[in-house]
C-alpha positions in Angstrom: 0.9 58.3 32.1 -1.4 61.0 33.9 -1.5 64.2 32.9 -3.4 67.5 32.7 -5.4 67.3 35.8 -8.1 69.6 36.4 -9.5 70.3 40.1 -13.5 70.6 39.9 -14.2 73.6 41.1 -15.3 73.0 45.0 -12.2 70.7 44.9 -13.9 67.2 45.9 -12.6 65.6 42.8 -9.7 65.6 40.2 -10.1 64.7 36.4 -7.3 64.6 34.3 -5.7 62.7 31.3 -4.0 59.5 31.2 -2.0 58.1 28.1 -1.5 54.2 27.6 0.0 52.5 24.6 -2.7 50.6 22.6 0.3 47.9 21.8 -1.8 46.0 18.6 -2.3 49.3 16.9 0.4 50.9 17.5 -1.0 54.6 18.7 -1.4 56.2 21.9 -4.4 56.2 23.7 -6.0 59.2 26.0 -8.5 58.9 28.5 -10.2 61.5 30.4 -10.8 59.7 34.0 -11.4 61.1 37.4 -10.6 60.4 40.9 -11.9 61.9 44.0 -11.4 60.8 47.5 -12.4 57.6 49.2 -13.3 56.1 45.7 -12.0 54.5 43.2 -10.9 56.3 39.9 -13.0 55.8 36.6 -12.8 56.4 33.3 -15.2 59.2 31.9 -14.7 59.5 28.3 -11.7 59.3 24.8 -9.9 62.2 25.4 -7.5 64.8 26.5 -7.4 68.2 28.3 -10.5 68.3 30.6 -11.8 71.7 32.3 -14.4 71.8 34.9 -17.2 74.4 34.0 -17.5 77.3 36.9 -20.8 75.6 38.8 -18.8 71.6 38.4 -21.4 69.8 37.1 -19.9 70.2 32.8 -16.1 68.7 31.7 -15.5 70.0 28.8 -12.5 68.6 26.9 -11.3 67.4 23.2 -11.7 64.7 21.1 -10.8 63.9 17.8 -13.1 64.2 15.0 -12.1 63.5 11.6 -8.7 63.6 12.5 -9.1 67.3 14.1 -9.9 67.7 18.1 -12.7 69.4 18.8 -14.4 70.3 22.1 -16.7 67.9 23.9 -18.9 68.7 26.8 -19.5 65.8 29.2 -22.4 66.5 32.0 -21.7 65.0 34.7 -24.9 63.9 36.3 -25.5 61.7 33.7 -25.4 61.7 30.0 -23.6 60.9 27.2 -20.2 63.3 26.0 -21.4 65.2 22.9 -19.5 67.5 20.5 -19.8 71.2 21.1 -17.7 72.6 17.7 -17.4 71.4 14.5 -13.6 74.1 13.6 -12.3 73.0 10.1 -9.2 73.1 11.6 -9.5 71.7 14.8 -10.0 73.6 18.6 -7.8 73.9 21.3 -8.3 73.1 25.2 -11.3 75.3 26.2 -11.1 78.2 28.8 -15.0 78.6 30.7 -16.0 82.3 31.1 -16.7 83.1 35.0 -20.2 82.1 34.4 -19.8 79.3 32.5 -22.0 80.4 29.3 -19.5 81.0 27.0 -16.8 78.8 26.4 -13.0 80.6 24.9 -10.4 78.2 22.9 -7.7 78.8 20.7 -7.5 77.1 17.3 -5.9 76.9 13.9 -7.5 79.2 11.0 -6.7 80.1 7.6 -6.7 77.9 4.6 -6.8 73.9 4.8 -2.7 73.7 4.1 -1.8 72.0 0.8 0.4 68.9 2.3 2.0 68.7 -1.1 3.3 72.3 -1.4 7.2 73.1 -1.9 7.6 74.9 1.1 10.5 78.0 1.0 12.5 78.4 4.4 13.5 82.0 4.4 15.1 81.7 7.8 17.5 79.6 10.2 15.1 79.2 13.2 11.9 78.1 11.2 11.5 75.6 13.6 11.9 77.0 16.2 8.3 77.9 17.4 7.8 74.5 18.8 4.5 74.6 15.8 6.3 73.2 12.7 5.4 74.0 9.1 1.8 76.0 9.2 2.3 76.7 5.8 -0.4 79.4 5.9 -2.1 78.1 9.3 -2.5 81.0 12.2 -4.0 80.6 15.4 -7.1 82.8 16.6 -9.3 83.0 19.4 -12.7 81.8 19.2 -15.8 82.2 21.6 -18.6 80.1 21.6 -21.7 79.8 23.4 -21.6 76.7 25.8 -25.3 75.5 25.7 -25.6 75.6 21.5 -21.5 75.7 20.2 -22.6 79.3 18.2 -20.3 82.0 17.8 -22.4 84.9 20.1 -23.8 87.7 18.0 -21.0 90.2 18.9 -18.2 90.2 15.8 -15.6 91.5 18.2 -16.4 88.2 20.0 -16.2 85.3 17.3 -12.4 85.3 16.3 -9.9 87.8 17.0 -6.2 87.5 16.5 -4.2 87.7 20.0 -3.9 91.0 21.3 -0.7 92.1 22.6 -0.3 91.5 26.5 -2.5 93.7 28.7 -5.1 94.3 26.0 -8.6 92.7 26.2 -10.1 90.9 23.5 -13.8 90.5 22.8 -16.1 90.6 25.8 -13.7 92.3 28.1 -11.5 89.2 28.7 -7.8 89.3 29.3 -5.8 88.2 26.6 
């Protein structure tokens, strides 16, 4: 099933994310592919959630590693997809800054969770958020450089925890 699609940025092409059933093993399977018109579409690379860089010519998307996603960058005039961060925890779909040097994502932080913990509900609607049990887990926002996967020098700009609507975090972005 298609999903996710992402228009490149002058609009001559479309990637997005298609889910099949890998029916021997059991799993889903995601795909980042493209199509664009008067052509066929094609596969690009395992994956899910692609985002065109500003200029078009980067996809940067996630891919598990280790059992956590993490983002990839694929150049698209040729080259292999590579791994851009290495998050304990795992990264979330990436968000290009206007021009396209610093890449934003949101992702899990905190302590690796103890799987085996009792865990005390305290309330009805513990559920509720759609996240299940973090025990401990909490999401931040993280800004790395695009070219090397760093953190940039500015502390304000690493990890910051969500700032309420209308407030910027790090660099001047809205939150």
């Amino acid at each position: 099933m298609p999903s996710d699609p992402a228009l490149r940025p002058d609009g001559g092409a479309v990637a997005y994310t298609l889910t099949t059933v890998d029916r021997e093993s059991d799993e889903n399977r995601t795909e980042i592919w493209l199509a664009a018109p008067e052509s066929e579409p094609r596969r690009l690379a395992r994956g899910s959630a692609p985002r065109w860089s500003p200029d078009g010519r980067t996809l940067a998307f996630l891919r598990p590693v280790d059992g956590k996603p993490q983002l990839h960058l694929l150049p698209m005039d040729g080259g292999e997809p590579y791994a851009l961060t290495r998050a304990p925890l795992g990264a979330g779909p990436a968000r290009w800054s206007p021009d396209g040097t610093r890449i934003a994502y949101a992702g899990p932080a905190g302590p690796e969770p103890d799987l085996d913990a009792p865990v005390v509900i305290d309330r009805l609607d513990y559920k509720a958020d759609g996240a299940g049990l973090l025990r401990g887990v909490t999401t931040h926002l993280f800004v790395v450089d695009a070219g090397s996967g760093r953190a940039p020098r500015s502390p304000r700009a690493t990890s910051t925890r969500a700032s309420p609507p209308g407030r910027r975090t790090g660099r001047g972005w809205p939150s």
